[in-house]
C-alpha positions as CSV (number, residue, x, y, z in Angstrom):
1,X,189.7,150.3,184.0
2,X,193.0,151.6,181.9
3,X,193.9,155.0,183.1
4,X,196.8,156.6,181.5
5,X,197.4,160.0,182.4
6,X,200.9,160.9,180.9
7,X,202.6,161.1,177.7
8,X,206.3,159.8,176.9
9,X,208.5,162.9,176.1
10,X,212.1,162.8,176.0
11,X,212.2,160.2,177.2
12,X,210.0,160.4,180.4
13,X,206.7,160.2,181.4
14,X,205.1,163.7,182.1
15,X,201.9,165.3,182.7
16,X,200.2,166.7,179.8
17,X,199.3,170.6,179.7
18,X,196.1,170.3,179.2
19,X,193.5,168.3,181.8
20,X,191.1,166.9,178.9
21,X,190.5,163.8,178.7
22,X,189.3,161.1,176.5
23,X,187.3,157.9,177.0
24,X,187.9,154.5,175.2
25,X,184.8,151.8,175.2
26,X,185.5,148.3,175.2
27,X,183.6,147.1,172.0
28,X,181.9,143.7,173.3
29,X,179.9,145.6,175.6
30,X,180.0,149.1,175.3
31,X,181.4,149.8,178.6
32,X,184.1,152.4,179.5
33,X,187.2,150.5,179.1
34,X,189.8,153.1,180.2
35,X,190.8,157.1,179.6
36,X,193.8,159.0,178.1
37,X,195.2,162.5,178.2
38,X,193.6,165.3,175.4
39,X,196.8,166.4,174.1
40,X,196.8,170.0,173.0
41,X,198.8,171.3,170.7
42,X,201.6,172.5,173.4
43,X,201.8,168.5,174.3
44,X,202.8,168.0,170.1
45,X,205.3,170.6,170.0
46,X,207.0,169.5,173.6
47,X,207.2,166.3,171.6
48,X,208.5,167.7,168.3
49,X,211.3,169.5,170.2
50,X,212.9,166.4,172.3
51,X,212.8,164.7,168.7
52,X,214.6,167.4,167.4
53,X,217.1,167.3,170.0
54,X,217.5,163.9,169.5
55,X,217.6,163.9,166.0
56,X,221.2,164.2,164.7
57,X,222.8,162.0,167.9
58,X,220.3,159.4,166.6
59,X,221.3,159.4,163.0
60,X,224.8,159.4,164.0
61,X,224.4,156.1,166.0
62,X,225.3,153.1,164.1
63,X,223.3,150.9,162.0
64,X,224.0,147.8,164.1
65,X,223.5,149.9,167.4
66,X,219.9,151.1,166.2
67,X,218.9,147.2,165.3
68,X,220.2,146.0,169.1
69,X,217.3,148.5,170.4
70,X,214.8,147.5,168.1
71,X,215.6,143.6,169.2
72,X,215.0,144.7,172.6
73,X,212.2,146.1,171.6
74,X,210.7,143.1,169.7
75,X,211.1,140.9,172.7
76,X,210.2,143.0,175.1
77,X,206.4,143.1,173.2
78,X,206.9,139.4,172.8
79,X,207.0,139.6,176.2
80,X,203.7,141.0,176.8
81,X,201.9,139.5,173.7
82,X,199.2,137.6,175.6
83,X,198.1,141.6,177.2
84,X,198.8,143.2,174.4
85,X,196.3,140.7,172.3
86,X,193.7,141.4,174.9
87,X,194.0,145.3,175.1
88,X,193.5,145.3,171.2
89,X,190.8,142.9,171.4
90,X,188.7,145.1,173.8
91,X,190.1,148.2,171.5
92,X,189.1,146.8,168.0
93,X,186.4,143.9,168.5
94,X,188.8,141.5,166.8
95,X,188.5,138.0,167.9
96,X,191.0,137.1,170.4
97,X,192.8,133.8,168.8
98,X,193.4,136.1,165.7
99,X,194.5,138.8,167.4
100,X,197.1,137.2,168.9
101,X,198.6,136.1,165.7
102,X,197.6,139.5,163.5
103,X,197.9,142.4,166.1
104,X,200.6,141.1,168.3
105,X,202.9,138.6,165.8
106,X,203.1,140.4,163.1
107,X,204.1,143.4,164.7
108,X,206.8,141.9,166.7
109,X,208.0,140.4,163.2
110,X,208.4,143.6,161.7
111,X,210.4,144.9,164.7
112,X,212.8,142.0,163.8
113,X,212.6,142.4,160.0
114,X,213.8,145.9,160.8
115,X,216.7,145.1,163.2
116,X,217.8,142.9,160.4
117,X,217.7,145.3,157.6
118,X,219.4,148.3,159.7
119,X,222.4,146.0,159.6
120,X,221.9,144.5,156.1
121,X,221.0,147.5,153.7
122,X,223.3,149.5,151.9
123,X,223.3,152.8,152.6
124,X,226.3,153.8,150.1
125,X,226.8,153.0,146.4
126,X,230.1,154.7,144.2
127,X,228.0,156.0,140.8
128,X,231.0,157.6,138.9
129,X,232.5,160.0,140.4
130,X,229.5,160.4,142.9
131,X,229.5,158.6,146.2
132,X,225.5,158.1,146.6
133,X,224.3,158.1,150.7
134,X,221.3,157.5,151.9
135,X,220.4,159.6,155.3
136,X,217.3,159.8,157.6
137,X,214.9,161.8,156.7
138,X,215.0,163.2,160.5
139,X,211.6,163.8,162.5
140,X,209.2,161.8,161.4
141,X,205.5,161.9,162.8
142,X,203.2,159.3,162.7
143,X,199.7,159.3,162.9
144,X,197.7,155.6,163.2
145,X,194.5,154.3,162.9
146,X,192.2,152.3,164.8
147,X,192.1,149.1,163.4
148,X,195.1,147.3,163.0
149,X,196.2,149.5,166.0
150,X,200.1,148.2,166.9
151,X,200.5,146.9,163.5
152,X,200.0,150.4,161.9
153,X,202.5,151.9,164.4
154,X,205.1,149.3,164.1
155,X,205.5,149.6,160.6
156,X,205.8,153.3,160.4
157,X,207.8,153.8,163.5
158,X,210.4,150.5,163.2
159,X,211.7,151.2,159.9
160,X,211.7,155.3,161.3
161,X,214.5,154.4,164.2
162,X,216.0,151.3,162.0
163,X,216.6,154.2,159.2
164,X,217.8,156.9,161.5
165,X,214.7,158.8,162.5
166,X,213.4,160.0,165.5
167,X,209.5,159.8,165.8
168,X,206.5,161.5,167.5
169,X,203.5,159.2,167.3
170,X,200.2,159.9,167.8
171,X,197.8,156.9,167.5
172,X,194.2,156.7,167.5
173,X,192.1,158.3,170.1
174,X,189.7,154.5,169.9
175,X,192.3,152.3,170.1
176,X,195.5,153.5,172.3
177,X,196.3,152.0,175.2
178,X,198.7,149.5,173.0
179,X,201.0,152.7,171.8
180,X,201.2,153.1,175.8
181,X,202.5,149.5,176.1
182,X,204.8,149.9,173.6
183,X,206.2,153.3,174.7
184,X,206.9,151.8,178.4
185,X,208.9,148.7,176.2
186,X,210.9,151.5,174.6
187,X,211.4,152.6,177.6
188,X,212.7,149.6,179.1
189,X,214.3,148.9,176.2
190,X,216.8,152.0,177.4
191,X,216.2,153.8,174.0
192,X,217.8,157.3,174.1
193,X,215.9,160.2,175.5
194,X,213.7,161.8,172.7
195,X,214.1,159.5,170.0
196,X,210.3,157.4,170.3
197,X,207.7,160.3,171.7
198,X,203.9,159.8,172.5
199,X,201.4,162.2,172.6
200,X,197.6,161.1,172.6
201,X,194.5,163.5,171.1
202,X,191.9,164.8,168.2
203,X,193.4,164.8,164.8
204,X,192.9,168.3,164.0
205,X,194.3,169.2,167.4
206,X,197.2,166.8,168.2
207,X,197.5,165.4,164.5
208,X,198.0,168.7,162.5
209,X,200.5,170.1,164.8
210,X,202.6,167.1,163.1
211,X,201.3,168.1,159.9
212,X,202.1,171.7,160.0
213,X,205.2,171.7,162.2
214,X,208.1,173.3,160.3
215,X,210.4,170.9,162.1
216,X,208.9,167.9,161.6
217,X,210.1,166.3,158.6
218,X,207.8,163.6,157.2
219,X,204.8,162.6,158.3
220,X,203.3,159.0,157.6
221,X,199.8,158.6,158.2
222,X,197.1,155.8,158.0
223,X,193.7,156.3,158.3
224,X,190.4,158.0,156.0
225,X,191.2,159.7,152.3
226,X,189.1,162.7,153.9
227,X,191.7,163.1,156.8
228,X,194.6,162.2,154.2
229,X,193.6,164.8,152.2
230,X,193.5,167.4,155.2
231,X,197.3,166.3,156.2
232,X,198.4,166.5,153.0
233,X,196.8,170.3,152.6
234,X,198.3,171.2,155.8
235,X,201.8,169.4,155.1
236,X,202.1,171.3,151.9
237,X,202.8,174.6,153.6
238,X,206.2,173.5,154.1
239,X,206.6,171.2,151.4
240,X,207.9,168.1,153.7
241,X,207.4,164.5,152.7
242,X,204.0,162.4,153.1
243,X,203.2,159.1,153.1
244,X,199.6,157.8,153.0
245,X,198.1,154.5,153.0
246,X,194.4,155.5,152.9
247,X,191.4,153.4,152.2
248,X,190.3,150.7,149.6
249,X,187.2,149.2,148.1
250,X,189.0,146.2,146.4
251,X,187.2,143.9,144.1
252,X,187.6,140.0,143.8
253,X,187.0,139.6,140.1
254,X,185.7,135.4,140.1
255,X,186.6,134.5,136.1
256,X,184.5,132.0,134.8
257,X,186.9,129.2,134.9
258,X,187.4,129.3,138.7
259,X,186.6,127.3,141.8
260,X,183.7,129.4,142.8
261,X,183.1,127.8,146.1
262,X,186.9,128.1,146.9
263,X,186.5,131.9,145.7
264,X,183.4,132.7,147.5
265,X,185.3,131.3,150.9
266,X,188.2,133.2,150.3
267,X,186.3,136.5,149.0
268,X,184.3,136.4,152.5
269,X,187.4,135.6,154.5
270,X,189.4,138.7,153.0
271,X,186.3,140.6,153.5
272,X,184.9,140.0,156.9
273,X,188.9,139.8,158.7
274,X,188.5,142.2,161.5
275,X,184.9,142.5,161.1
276,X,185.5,144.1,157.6
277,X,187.5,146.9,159.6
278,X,190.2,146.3,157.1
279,X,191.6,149.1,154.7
280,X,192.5,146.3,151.9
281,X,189.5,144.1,152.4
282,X,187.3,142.2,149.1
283,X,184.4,143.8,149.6
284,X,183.0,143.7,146.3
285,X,182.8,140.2,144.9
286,X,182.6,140.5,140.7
287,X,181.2,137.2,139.0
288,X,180.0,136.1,135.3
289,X,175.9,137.0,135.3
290,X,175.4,133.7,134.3
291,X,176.6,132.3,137.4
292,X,175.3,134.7,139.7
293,X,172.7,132.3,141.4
294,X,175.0,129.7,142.1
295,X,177.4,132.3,143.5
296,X,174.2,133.6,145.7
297,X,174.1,130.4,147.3
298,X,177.4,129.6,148.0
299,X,178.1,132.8,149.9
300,X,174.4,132.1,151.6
301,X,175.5,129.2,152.8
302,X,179.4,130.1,153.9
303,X,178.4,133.3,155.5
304,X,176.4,130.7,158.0
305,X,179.9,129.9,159.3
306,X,180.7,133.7,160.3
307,X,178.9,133.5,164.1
308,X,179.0,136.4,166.0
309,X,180.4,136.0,169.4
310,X,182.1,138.0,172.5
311,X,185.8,138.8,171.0
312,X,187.5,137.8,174.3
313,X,186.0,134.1,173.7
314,X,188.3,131.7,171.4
315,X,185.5,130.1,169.9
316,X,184.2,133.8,168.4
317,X,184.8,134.0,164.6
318,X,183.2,137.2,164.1
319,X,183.3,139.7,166.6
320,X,182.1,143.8,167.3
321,X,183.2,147.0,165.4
322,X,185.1,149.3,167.2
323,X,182.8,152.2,167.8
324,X,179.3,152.7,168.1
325,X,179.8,155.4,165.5
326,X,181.3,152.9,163.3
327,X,178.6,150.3,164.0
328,X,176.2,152.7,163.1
329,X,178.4,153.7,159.8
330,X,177.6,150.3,158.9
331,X,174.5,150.1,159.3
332,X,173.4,153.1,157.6
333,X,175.2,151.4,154.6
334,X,173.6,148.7,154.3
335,X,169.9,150.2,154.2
336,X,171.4,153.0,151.6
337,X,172.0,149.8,149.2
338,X,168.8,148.2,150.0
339,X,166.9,151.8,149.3
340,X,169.0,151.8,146.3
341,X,168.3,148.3,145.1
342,X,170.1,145.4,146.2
343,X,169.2,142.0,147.2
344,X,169.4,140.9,151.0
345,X,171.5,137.3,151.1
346,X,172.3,137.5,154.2
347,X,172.4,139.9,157.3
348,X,171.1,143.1,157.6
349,X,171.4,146.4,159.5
350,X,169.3,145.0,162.6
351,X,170.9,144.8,165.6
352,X,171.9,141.1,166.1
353,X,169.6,139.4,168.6
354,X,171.2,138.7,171.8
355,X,174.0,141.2,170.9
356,X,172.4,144.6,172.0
357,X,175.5,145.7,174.3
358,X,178.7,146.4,172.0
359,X,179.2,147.2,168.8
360,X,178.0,144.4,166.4
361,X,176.6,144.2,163.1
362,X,175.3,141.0,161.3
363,X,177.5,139.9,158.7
364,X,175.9,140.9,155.8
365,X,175.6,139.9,152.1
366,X,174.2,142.0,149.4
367,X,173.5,141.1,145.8
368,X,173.0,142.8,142.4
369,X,174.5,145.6,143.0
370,X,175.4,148.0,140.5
371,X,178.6,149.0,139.8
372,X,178.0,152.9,140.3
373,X,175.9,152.3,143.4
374,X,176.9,154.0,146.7
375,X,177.5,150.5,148.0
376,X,180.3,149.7,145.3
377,X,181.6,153.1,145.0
378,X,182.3,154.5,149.2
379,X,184.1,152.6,151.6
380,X,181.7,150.7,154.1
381,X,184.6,149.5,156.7
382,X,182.5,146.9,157.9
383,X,181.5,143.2,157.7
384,X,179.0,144.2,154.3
385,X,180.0,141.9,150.9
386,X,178.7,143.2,147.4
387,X,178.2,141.1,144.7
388,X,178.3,142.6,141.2
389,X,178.0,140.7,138.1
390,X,180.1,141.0,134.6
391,X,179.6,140.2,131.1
392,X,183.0,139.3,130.4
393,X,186.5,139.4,131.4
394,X,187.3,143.3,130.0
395,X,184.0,144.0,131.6
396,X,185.3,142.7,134.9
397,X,188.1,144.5,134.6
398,X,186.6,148.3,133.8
399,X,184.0,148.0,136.9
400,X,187.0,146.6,139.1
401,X,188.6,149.6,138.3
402,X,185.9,152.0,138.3
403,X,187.1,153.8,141.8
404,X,188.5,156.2,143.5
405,X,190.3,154.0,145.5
406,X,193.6,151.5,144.4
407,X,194.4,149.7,146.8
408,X,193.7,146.0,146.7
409,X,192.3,143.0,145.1
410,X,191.9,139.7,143.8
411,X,191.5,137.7,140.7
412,X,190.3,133.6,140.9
413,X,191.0,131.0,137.9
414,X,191.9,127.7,137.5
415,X,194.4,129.0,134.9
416,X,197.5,130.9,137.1
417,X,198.8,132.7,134.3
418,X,195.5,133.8,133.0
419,X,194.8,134.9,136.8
420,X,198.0,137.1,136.5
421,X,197.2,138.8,133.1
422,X,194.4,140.1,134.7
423,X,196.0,141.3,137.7
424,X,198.4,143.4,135.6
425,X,195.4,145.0,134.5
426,X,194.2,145.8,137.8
427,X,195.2,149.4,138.8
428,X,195.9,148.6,142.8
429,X,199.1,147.9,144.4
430,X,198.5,144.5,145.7
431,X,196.4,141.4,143.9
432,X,196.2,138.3,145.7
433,X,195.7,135.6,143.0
434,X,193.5,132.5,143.9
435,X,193.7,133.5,147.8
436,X,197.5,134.1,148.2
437,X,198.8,135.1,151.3
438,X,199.8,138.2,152.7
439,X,203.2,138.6,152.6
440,X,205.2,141.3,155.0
441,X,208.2,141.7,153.1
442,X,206.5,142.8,149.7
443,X,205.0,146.6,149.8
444,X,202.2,147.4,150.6
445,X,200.2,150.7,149.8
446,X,197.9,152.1,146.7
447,X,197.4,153.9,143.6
448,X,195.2,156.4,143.2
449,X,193.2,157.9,146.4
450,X,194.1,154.9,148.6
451,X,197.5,157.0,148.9
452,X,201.2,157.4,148.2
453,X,204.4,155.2,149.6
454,X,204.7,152.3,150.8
455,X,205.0,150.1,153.6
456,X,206.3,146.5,154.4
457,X,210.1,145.3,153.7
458,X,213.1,147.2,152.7
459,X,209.7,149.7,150.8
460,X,208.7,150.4,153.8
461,X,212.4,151.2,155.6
462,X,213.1,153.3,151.8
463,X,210.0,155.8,152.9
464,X,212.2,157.3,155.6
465,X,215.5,157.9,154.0
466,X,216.7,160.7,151.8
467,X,219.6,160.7,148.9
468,X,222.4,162.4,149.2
469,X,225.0,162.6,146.3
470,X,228.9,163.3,147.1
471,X,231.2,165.1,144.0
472,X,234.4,164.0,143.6
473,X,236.7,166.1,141.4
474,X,238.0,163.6,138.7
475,X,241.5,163.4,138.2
476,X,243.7,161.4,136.1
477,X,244.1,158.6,139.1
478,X,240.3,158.3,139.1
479,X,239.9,158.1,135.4
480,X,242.0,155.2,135.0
C-alpha cells in the first residue's frame, strides 16, 4: 500500500496540520490502494505563502535557467516512467500499454516543449515608442482532475515555472500519488525552495482556498463545469485570472460520402480512450437516417473488439473507471436513455460477468437517440456511444451544436475540403477531420461551457503571462 503522509512546502516535505486522511482504491479490484493527507485550509495557505516568497526571485531567474530545471525535471520522470505508468494505471483504470505512452510520454514531452520555449519565445517587442514585456503572472494555483492525472498537471504547471510562475498544486483526491512522484523529481531536480508546492484534499476545502486567496494570482483548473462554475464564483471576489478546460459532449458528424466503417472505428476509438473517461471524447456519433442500419452494425460488430480486461495486463484494451461512484455514474446513464428510448446495440449497465471486483462497465452502444435526450445533452464520462441520425448536412450541424458544451469534435468525408467547411461550422475549439491525430503543440480548450484559455504549445505557456507596456518620451532622435 502507498502511504503518503506529507505535503511539499517550500521546498520540504512537512507534516500537514490536520490528521485527516484520505483513501485511494485501485480500480481493477476495488481494493485500498494507498492514503494521503486531508489538507485543510491552513495546509493551502502555508503553501500560498512559500509561493509568494518565492515568487519575484523566480521571475527574476533567467529564461534559459528556468528551462535547465524543467530538463531535469523531464528526465528525471523519464526516469521513473515504467512506475509512474503503473501508479496511474491502478489510479485511472487505463490500460497499461497506453498508459505508458498517454499518461507518462506525453507528459514528459511537454516538460521538454516547455524548456524549449522558455528559451525560444519572445518576451519583448518595440511597438512605437512602447517597449511591450511580457511578465509572469506570479502565483498560479492549479487544481487537476482525475483522469488524465500527470498530464493535466504537466501542462498547467510546466508552462507556469517555464513563464515565471510559482505554483501550488492541488490534484485530485482519486488519482494522486503521481503529483507525489513528481513533487519528489522536483525535488531532486534542486528546484528553488517554494517555487513547485503540493498540498492534497476536498475541493471545497483545499481547492477554494486557491480560489479565493487574495495572493494567489491565477488559478487554472480542469475538472466538472459544476466545480468550474464554483471556482470561477469564488475567484471573482478578487477579480484574478481563470483558466478552465471543463467538460465536452463532442459529436462525430459521419457525412454521407464517408468511409463509414473507417468512421465508426475511429468514432469508438475517440470515444472509449480511457474508458470514455475523456473530457474531449466522440460520444455522440451523428449519421444520414438512411444509413443508420448499416452504421448499427458496423459499430455492433467493432465494439466486439473493445474486451474488458485487468488494466495492469498488456493484452487489456478496455479497462475499469476510476471510482465506484463513477462506475455507477455510468450506469445510471445508460438506463436513463433506455427509460427514455434508445436502442440497446451493445452493452448495458450490468455489471460485466466475471468483472464484479473494480470498477467496470460494459462498453456500451446506444441507438436512436434524440438529439434533446439526457443521453445527448449531459456528460456521461464513460465508455457509452450515442448514435443520432440527421437529415442533411445543416441538420448535422444544428444538433452538433445544440449544447452547452464546445469542446470537441469530428467531421468524416471522402471530400477533405468539404470535411473542413463543416468544421468551421462547428462551434468547439478542436475538430479532428477523418480521425486526425492529436496534436500537443496546437491549443487545446473550448467554447462555450467547456471553458475559457487554453492549453498546449506556446497557448498554453501565453495563459500564464501578463503584458506590460513601457512609455518612451519621443524625441526628435526617436522620430527619425
Amino acid at each position: 500500500m502507498i502511504t503518503q503522509d506529507k505535503f511539499f512546502i517550500d521546498g520540504q516535505w512537512v507534516a500537514p496540520i490536520g490528521t485527516g486522511t484520505l483513501d485511494v482504491f485501485h480500480s481493477a479490484d476495488g481494493k485500498l490502494m494507498g492514503r494521503i493527507p486531508e489538507g485543510v485550509a491552513a495546509d493551502t495557505e502555508a503553501a500560498v505563502a512559500a509561493a509568494v516568497k518565492a515568487r519575484d526571485a523566480w521571475a527574476a531567474t533567467p529564461p534559459a535557467k528556468r528551462a535547465e530545471y524543467l530538463r531535469k525535471i523531464a528526465d528525471g520522470l523519464e526516469a521513473r516512467g515504467e512506475e509512474l505508468a503503473q501508479v496511474i494505471t491502478g489510479e485511472t483504470g487505463m490500460p497499461i500499454r497506453v498508459s505508458r505512452a498517454v499518461q507518462v510520454a506525453a507528459p514528459v514531452q511537454h516538460w521538454r516543449h516547455y524548456a524549449e520555449l522558455a528559451q525560444t519565445f519572445v518576451f519583448e517587442a518595440q511597438v512605437g515608442n512602447s517597449l511591450v514585456v511580457r511578465e509572469p503572472v506570479g502565483v498560479v494555483g492549479a487544481i487537476t482532475p482525475w483522469n488524465y492525472p500527470l498530464n493535466q498537471i504537466t501542462v498547467k504547471v510546466a508552462p507556469a515555472l517555464a513563464a515565471g510562475c510559482t505554483v501550488v498544486l492541488k490534484p485530485s483526491e482519486v488519482a494522486p500519488f503521481d503529483a507525489f512522484i513528481l513533487a519528489e523529481v522536483i525535488e531532486q531536480a534542486g528546484l528553488p525552495a517554494g517555487v513547485f508546492n503540493l498540498v492534497t484534499g476536498l475541493g471545497p476545502v483545499a481547492g477554494e482556498v486557491l480560489a479565493r486567496h487574495p495572493d494567489v494570482d491565477m488559478v487554472s483548473f480542469t475538472g466538472s463545469t459544476r466545480a468550474g462554475k464554483r471556482v470561477s464564483e469564488v475567484a471573482s471576489q478578487t477579480v484574478k485570472r481563470v483558466a478552465l478546460e471543463l467538460g465536452g459532449k463532442s459529436a462525430s458528424i459521419v457525412l454521407d460520402d464517408a468511409d463509414l466503417a473507417a468512421a465508426v472505428k475511429g468514432t469508438l476509438n475517440a470515444c472509449y480512450l480511457n474508458s470514455g473517461q475523456t473530457c474531449a471524447a466522440h460520444t455522440r456519433l451523428l449519421v444520414p437516417a438512411t444509413r443508420y442500419d448499416e452504421v448499427k452494425a458496423l459499430a455492433k460488430e467493432s465494439v466486439a473488439r473493445f474486451t474488458l480486461g485487468d488494466p495492469r495486463e498488456d493484452a487489456t484494451r478496455l479497462g475499469p473507471l476510476a471510482s465506484a461512484a463513477q462506475r455507477e455514474r455510468v450506469q445510471s446513464y445508460i438506463r436513463k436513455g433506455l427509460a427514455e428510448g434508445a436502442e440497446l446495440i451493445a452493452g448495458g449497465d450490468a455489471v460485466p460477468e466475471g468483472f464484479e471486483a473494480g470498477f467496470f462497465v460494459q462498453a456500451t452502444v446506444l441507438g436512436r437517440v434524440t438529439p434533446d435526450s439526457t443521453l445527448a445533452q449531459e456528460e456521461i464520462f464513460g465508455p457509452v456511444l450515442t448514435i443520432i441520425t440527421y437529415q442533411d448536412e445543416a441538420d448535422a450541424v444544428r444538433i452538433a451544436n445544440d449544447s452547452i458544451y464546445g469542446l470537441a469534435g469530428g467531421v468524416w468525408s471522402a471530400d477533405e475540403a468539404r470535411a473542413a467547411r463543416v468544421a468551421r461550422r462547428i462551434r468547439t475549439g478542436q475538430v479532428s477531420i477523418n480521425g486526425g491525430e492529436f496534436n500537443v503543440a496546437a491549443p487545446f480548450g473550448g467554447f462555450k461551457q467547456s471553458g475559457n484559455g487554453r492549453e498546449n504549445g506556446v497557448y498554453g505557456f501565453e495563459e500564464f503571462l501578463e503584458y506590460k507596456s513601457l512609455q518612451f518620451k519621443v524625441t526628435a532622435s526617436t522620430k527619425s
